[in-house]
C-alpha positions in Angstrom: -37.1 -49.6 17.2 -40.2 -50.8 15.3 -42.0 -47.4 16.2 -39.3 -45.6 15.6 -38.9 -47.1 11.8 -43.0 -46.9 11.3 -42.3 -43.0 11.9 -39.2 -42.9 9.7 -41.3 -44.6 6.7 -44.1 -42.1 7.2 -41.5 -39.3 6.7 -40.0 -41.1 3.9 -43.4 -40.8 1.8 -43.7 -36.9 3.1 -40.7 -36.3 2.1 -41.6 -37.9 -1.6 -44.6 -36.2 -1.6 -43.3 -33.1 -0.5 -40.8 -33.5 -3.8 -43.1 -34.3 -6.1 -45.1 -30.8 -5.6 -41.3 -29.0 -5.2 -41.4 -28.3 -1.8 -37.9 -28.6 -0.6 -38.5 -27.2 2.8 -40.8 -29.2 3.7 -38.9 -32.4 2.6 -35.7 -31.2 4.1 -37.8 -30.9 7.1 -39.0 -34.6 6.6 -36.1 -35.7 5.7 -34.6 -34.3 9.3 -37.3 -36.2 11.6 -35.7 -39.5 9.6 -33.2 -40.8 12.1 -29.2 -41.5 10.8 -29.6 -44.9 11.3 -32.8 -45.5 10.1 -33.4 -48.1 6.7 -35.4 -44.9 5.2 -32.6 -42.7 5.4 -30.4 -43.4 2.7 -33.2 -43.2 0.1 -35.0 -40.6 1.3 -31.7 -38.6 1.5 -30.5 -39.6 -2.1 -33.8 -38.6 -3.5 -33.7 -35.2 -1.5 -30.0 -34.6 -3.4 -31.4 -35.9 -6.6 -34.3 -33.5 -6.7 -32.1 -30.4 -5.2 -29.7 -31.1 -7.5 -32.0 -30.8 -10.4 -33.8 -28.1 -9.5 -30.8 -26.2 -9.2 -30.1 -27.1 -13.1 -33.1 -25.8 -13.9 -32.7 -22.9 -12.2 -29.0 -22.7 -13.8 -30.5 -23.4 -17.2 -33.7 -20.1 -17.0 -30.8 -18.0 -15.7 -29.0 -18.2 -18.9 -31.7 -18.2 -21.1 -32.2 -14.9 -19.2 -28.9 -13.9 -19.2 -28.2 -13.9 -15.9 -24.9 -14.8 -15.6 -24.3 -14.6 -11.6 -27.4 -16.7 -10.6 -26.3 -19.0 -13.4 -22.9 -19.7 -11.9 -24.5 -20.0 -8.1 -27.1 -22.2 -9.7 -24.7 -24.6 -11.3 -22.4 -24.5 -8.0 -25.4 -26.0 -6.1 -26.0 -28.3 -8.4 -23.0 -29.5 -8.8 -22.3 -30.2 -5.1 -25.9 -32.0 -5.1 -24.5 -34.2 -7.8 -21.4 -35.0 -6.0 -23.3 -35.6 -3.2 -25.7 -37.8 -5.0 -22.5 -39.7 -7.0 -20.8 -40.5 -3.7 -23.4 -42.6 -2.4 -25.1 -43.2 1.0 -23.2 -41.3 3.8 -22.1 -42.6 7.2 -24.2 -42.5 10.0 -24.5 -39.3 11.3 -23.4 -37.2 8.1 -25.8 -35.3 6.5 
């Protein structure tokens, strides 16, 4: 177990990383190598939403100062179900 959440932890602060510099694929793939019932989970999986969910806003926001009303609406339809996702709190084990 103690391996197992030394490994989690190093994914935890690749999947920050990875967030900071806006590279969702490689936290989502971070964020997978984190076991469901690991203590790093949660956070790392709140932070992944968090940062998702804003980027999607900002996408949503430079599609309507562009006038682009279809990737606005798919923009703001991700983001919203990042927020939700975010608002509803840690999930149970196994959910993702």
């Amino acid at each position: 177990k103690a391996v197992m959440e030394n490994k989690a932890d190093t994914a935890q602060r690749k999947v920050t990383d990875a967030l900071k510099e806006k590279k969702y694929s490689v936290a989502k793939a971070e964020l997978d190598k984190i076991p469901a019932d690991s203590v790093y989970r949660s956070d790392a999986k709140a932070a992944y939403d968090a940062a998702v969910g804003t980027a999607a806003t900002d996408i949503a926001e430079q599609a309507r100062a562009l006038e682009l009303p279809h990737l606005d609406r798919g923009a703001r339809r991700a983001g919203g179900l990042a927020e939700r996702r975010v608002a509803q709190g840690p999930r149970r084990r196994g959910d993702v």
